[in-house]
ZAMARGU-4260 file (C-alpha; in steps of 0.2 Angstrom, whole numbers, plus 5000, padded with zeros to 4 digits):
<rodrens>
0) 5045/5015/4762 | 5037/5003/4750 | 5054/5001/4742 | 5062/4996/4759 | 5047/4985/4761
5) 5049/4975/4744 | 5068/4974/4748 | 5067/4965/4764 | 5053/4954/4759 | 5062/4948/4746
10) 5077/4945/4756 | 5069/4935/4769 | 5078/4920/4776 | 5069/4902/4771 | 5070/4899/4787
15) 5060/4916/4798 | 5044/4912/4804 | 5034/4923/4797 | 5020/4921/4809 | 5027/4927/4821
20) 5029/4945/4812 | 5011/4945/4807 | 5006/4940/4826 | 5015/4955/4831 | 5008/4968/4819
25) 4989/4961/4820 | 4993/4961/4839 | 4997/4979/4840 | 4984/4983/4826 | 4969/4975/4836
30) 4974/4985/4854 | 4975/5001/4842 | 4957/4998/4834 | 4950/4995/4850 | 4957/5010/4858
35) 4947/5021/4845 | 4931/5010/4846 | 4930/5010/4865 | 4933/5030/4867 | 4915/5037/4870
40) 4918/5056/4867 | 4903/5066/4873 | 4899/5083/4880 | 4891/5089/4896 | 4879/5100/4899
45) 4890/5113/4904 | 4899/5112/4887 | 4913/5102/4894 | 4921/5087/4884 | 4925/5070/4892
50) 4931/5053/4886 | 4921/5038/4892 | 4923/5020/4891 | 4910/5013/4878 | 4913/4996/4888
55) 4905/5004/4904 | 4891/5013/4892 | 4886/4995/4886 | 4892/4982/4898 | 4884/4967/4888
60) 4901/4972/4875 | 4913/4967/4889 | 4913/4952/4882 | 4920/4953/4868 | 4938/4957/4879
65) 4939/4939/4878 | 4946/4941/4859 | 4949/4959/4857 | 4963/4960/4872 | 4978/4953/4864
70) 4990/4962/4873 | 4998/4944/4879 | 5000/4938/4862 | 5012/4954/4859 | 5023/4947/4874
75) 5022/4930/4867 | 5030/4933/4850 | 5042/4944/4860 | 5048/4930/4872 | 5050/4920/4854
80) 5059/4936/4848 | 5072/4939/4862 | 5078/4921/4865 | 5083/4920/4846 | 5091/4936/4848
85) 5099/4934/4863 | 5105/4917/4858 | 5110/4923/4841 | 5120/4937/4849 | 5128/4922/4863
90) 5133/4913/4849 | 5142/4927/4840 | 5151/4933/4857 | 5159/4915/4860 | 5165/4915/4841
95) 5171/4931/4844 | 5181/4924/4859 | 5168/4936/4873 | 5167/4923/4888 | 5169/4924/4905
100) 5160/4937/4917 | 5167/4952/4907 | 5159/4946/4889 | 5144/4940/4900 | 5142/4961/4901
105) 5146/4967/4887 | 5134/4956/4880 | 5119/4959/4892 | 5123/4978/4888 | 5120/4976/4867
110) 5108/4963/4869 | 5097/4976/4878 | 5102/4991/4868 | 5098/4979/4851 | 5082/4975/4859
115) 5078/4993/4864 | 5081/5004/4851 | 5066/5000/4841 | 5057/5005/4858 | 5065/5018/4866
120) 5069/5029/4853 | 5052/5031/4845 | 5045/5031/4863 | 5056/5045/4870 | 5052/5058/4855
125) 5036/5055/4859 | 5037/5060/4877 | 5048/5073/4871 | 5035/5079/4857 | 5023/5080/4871
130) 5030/5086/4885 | 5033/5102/4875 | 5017/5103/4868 | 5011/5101/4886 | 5020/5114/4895
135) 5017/5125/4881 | 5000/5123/4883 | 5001/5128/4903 | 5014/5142/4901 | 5001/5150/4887
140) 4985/5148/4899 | 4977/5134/4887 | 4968/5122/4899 | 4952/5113/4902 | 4939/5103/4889
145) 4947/5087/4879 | 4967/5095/4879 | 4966/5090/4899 | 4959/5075/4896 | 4971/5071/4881
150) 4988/5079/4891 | 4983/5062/4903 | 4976/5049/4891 | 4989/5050/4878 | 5003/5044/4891
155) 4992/5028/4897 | 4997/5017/4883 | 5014/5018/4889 | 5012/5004/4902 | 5016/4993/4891
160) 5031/5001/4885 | 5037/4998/4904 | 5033/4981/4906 | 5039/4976/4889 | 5056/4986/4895
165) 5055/4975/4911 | 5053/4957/4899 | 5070/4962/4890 | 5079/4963/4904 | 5073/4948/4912
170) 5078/4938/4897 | 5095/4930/4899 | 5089/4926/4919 | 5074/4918/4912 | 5082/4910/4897
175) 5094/4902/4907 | 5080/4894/4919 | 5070/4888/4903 | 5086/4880/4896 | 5088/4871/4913
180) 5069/4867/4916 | 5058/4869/4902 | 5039/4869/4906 | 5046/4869/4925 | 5050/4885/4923
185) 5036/4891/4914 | 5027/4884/4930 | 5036/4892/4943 | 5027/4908/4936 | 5009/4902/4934
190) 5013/4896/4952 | 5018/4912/4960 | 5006/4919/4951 | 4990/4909/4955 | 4998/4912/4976
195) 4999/4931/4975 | 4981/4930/4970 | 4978/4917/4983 | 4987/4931/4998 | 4979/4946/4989
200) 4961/4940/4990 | 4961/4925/5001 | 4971/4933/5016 | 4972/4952/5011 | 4990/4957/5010
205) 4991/4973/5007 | 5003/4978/4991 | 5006/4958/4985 | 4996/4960/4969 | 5007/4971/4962
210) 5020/4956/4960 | 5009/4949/4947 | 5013/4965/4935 | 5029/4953/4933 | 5024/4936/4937
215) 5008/4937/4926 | 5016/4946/4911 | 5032/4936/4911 | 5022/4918/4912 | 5016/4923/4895
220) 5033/4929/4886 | 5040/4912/4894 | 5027/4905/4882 | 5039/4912/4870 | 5053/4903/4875
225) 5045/4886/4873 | 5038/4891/4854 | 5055/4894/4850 | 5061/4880/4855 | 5045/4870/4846
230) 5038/4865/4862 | 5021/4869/4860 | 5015/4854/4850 | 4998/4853/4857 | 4994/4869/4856
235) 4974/4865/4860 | 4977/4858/4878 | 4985/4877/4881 | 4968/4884/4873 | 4956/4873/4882
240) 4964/4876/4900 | 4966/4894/4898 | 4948/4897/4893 | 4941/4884/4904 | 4952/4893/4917
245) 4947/4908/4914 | 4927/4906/4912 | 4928/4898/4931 | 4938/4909/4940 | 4926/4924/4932
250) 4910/4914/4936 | 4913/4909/4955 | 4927/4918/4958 | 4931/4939/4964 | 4938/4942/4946
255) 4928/4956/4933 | 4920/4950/4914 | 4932/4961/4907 | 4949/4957/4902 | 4955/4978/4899
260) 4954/4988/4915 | 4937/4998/4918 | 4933/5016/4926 | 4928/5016/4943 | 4930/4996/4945
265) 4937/4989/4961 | 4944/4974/4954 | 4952/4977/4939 | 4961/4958/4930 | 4974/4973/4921
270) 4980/4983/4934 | 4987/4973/4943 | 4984/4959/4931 | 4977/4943/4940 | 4978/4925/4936
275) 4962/4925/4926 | 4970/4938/4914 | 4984/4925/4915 | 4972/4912/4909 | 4965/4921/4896
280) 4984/4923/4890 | 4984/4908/4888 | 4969/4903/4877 | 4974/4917/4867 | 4990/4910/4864
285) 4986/4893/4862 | 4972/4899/4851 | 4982/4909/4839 | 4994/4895/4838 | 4982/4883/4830
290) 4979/4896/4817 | 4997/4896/4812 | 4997/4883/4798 | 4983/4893/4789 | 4990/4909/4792
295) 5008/4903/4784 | 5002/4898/4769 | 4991/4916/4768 | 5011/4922/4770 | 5017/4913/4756
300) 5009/4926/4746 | 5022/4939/4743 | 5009/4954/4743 | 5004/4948/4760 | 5021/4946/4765
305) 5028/4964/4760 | 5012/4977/4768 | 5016/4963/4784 | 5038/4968/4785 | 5031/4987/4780
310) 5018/4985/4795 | 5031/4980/4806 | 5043/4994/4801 | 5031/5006/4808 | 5020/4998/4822
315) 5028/5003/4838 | 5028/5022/4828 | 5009/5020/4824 | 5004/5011/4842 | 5011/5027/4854
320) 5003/5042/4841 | 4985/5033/4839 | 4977/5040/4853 | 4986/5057/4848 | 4977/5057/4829
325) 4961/5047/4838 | 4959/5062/4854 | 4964/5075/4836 | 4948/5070/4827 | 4938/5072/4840
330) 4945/5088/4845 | 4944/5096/4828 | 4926/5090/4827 | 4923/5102/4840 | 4931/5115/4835
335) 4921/5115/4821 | 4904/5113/4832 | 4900/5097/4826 | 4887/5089/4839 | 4895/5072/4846
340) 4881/5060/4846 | 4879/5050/4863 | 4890/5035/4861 | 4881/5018/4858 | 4867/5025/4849
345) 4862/5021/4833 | 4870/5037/4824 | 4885/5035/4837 | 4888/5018/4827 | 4884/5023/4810
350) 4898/5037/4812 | 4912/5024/4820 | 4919/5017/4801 | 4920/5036/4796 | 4930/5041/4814
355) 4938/5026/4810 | 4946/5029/4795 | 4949/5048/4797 | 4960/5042/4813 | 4970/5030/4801
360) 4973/5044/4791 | 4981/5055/4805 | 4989/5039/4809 | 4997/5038/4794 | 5003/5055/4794
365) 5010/5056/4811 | 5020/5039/4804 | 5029/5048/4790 | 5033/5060/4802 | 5040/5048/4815
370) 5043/5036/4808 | 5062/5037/4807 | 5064/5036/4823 | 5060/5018/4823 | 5075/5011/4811
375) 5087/5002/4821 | 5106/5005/4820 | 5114/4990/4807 | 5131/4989/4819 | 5136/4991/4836
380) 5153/4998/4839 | 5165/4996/4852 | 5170/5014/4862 | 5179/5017/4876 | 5169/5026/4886
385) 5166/5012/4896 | 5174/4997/4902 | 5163/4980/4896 | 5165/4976/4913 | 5154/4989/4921
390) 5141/4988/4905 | 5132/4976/4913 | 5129/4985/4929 | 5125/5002/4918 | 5114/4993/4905
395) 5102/4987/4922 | 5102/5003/4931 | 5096/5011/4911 | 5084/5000/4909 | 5080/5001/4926
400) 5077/5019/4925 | 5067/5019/4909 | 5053/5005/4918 | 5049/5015/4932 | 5049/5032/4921
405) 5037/5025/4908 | 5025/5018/4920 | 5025/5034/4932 | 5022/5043/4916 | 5008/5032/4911
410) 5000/5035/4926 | 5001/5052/4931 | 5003/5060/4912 | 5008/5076/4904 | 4995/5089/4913
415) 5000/5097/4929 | 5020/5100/4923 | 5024/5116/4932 | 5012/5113/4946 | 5018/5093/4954
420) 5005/5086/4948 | 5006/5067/4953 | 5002/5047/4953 | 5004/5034/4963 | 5017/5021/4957
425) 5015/5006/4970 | 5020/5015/4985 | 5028/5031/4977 | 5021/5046/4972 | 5028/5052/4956
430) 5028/5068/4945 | 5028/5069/4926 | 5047/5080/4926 | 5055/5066/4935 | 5048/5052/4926
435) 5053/5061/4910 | 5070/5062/4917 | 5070/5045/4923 | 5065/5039/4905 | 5079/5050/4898
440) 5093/5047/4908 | 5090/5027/4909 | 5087/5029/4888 | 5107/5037/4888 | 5113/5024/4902
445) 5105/5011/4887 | 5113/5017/4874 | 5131/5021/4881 | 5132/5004/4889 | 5127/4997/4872
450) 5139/5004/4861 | 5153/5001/4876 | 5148/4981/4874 | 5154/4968/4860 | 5164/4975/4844
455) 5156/4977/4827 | 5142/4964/4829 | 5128/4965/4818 | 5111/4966/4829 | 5099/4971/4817
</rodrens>
C-alpha cells in the first residue's frame, strides 16, 4: 500500500489539482469522525443497549452541523470529477472515431461503469458480507441488545451511496446543459429547489419534497461543473449568500438548527433535503474554496501529498465499514461488562479520544481486509455480449436498479431477512432481500454494459 502510494504520487501529472483529492478524503473523513462522536451508546434499565444521538442528548452542539456536515463538499468535488472524466472519455471516443447515437451508448455505458466501480464493488461486498452475517444471526436465534440495532444502523450510511449513483448518471444530461448555459443551469436547480419547498410548506403538497433528493443534491455537484471549468472566481459571494441564506431561512423560517437529520424531528433539512441544507452547501462550498490556495501549497509537500493519494485509495473502503468497527467497540465493551458511562457527561467525554482511536484501529483492519475491492480495472474491453447500441439503455436500467436498491436498503436494513421486514421508500414499501437483489442485478447490468462499450480505452 505505501509502495502503491509513493508510486502514484510521484507520478502525478503537473497539471491534477490536488485539492480536489484532499477535499474528497477530509470530506469522507469529517462524516466518518462525526458518525463515532455523535453515537451515544447507553443501557437501559432492563439491560438492553441502544444508540442515541448525542446531538439530541445536547442540542446546544447542533450547531456545530454548520461545519461538520460536509457531505455536499463530497458531491462537489465529484461534479469536478465526473465532467473531467466524462469529457476525457468524449474526447477519446471521437479519436477513436465512436460518434453518432450508437458511440453516444457505448460511451454512457463505460463512462458509468468507470465511474462505478470504485463504488459498487466495495459497496456490494459489503452488503454481501452483511447480509450473511445477518441471516446467520436469525437462522442461529441470535437477536435483541446492540446486534439489532447494528443489523439496521450499519445499512444507513448507504444513502449516499444511492444519490451519488443517481449524480453519475445524471452527468452527461447535465453536462451538456452547463455547456449550453453555464450558471443558468446551475440556476434552474436552485430554482426548482427553492419551489418545491415553496409547495411542500407553503401549500402542502403531499410527496413534492421528495423531488429535492435530486434537485438539492444535484445543484451542489453542478457546483462541480462550474469549478472545472474555473468559473468560480469569487468564491466569497458563494460563502456569504449561502450562510446568509441559510441563517434566515432557519431563524424565521419552518427549517431545523441542524443540518444531519434528528430522531424523532418532524422537519428534518436531510431527509428530504430542503433549500436551507442547499444554502448551507453552498457556504461550504464557497468556504472550502477560499482555502484552496493555502491548502495547495500544504500539498506541495510530498509527505502531505502521498498519506493524501493512500487516503483516497481506501476511503470509500474505510467510509461503509466505520460504523461496522465504531457499533464493534461498543459491542465488545459489553461483552466484557464494561459500564458505558451516560453520554455527555464528563467521563463520557474523557473516554471519546480512547473510543476514538480504537475504532481507527478496527477501521484500519477492516481496510486491509477490503480494501481490494476498491482498485479499479486499468482497461475496458470490448465483448460481444452486447450490442453498443443497447448499452446505453442497459447501463440506465443498472444504475437505475442499484439507486433504488441502496436507498431501500439504507432504510429498512439488514434485520428482519427471513421475516419481510420493511421501509418505506417514497411511496413503496420495500424489503431488505429485494433491495439486495436490486443492488445485485443493477451492479451486473453496470458492469456487462461497460465492458460491451468503447474498445480498450484506458479509464483509470
Amino acid at each position: 500500500m505505501a509502495s502503491s502510494a509513493h508510486t502514484l504520487a510521484a507520478a502525478t501529472p503537473a497539471s491534477r489539482d490536488k485539492y480536489v483529492d484532499l477535499l474528497r478524503v477530509a470530506s469522507l473523513g469529517t462524516v466518518v469522525l462525526g458518525h463515532w462522536l455523535m453515537a451515544a451508546v447507553s443501557v437501559r434499565g432492563d439491560g438492553r443497549a441502544e444508540v442515541g444521538n448525542l446531538l439530541a442528548v445536547e442540542p446546544r452542539l447542533q450547531l456545530l452541523t454548520w461545519a461538520l456536515q460536509v457531505m455536499p463538499v463530497f458531491f462537489f468535488v465529484g461534479g469536478f470529477s465526473h465532467a473531467l472524466s466524462y469529457r476525457s472519455l468524449r474526447r477519446k471516443a471521437g479519436e477513436a472515431g465512436e460518434t453518432g447515437e450508437t458511440g453516444g451508448g457505448a460511451l454512457y455505458s463505460v463512462f458509468l461503469r468507470a465511474r462505478l466501480q470504485r463504488l459498487l464493488r466495495p459497496t456490494v461486498v459489503f452488503i454481501g458480507v452483511w447480509g450473511a452475517f445477518a441471516l446467520a444471526l436469525q437462522l442461529a436465534g441470535r437477536e435483541g441488545g446492540l446486534l439489532d440495532v447494528s443489523l439496521r444502523l450499519v445499512a444507513q450510511p448507504l444513502w449516499f451511496i444511492g444519490i451519488y449513483l443517481a449524480m453519475v448518471a445524471f452527468t452527461p444530461p447535465l453536462l451538456r446543459l452547463h455547456e449550453r448555459y453555464g450558471w443558468g443551469a446551475f440556476g434552474g436547480l436552485v430554482a426548482a429547489a427553492g419551489l418545491v419547498d415553496v409547495l411542500r410548506f407553503g401549500f402542502g403538497v403531499p410527496y413534492v419534497e421528495f423531488l429535492n433528493f435530486a434537485f438539492v443534491w444535484l445543484a451542489v455537484h453542478q457546483l462541480g461543473f462550474l469549478r472545472a471549468d474555473g468559473k468560480l472566481g469569487r468564491p466569497y459571494l458563494l460563502a456569504g449568500a449561502g450562510l446568509a441564506g441559510a441563517v434566515l431561512l432557519v431563524a424565521y423560517g419552518p427549517y431545523p438548527l441542524s443540518m444531519v437529520g434528528m430522531p424523532g424531528e418532524k422537519i428534518s433539512n436531510m431527509a428530504p433535503p430542503t433549500f436551507a441544507l442547499l444554502c448551507h452547501g453552498l457556504w461550504l462550498v464557497g468556504g472550502v474554496e477560499l482555502l484552496r490556495g493555502a491548502a495547495q501549497r500544504w500539498l506541495r509537500r510530498p509527505r502531505v501529498w502521498r498519506a493524501v493519494v493512500a487516503a483516497n485509495g481506501v476511503s470509500m473502503t474505510a467510509f461503509l465499514w466505520h460504523l461496522t468497527a465504531m457499533l464493534g467497540v461498543y459491542g465488545a465493551l459489553l461483552a466484557l461488562g464494561v459500564r458505558l458511562p451516560e453520554p455527555a457527561t464528563g467521563v463520557w467525554w474523557a473516554q471519546v479520544p480512547v473510543r476514538v482511536v480504537v475504532a481507527g484501529v478496527v477501521t484500519a483492519l477492516l481496510v486491509t481486509v477490503f480494501r481490494r475491492f476498491e482498485q479499479p480495472s486499468a482497461m475496458v474491453v470490448r465483448q460481444s455480449g452486447m450490442p453498443s447500441a443497447g448499452a446505453r439503455t442497459a447501463a440506465a436500467l443498472g444504475v437505475t436498479l442499484c439507486l433504488f436498491g441502496v436507498l431501500g436498503l439504507s432504510m429498512v436494513g439488514f434485520g428482519g431477512l427471513l421475516e419481510g421486514r420493511t421501509a418505506v421508500l417514497v411511496a413503496v414499501r420495500v424489503t431488505a432481500p429485494v433491495a439486495v437483489a436490486m443492488t445485485l442485478a443493477g451492479w451486473l447490468l453496470v458492469e456487462r454494459a461497460g465492458r460491451a462499450g468503447l474498445g480498450r480505452t484506458p479509464v483509470a
